[in-house]
C-alpha positions, 0 to 999 in steps of 0.5 A: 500500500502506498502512503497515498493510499493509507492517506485515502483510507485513513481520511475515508475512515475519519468520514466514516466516522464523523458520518456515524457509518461506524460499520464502515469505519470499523471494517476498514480499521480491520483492514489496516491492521493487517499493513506491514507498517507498524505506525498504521497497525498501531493507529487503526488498533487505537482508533478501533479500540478507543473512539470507534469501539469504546464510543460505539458499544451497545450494552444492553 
């Protein structure tokens, strides 16, 4: 993935986000966490684990 893409995706997830197209944002993050960069590894493990899940989660 070039540094171009990453920049796409991580602006496509941001909108995802801001839009409340959660589902989306978290499946895309799901995809990054397998680059073979670990500084977009880490950023989407966060994103996911903090704004996107954390802020998301339904209990019942």
């Amino acid at each position: 993935m070039t540094i171009a893409e990453l920049l796409q995706k991580t602006k496509l997830i941001k909108g995802y986000q801001e839009n409340g197209q959660i589902n989306e944002a978290i499946a895309l993050c799901q995809q990054l966490l397998i680059n073979e960069d670990e500084a977009t590894r880490k950023w989407a493990r966060q994103l996911l684990f903090t704004e996107l899940f954390i802020d998301n989660i339904k209990v019942c």
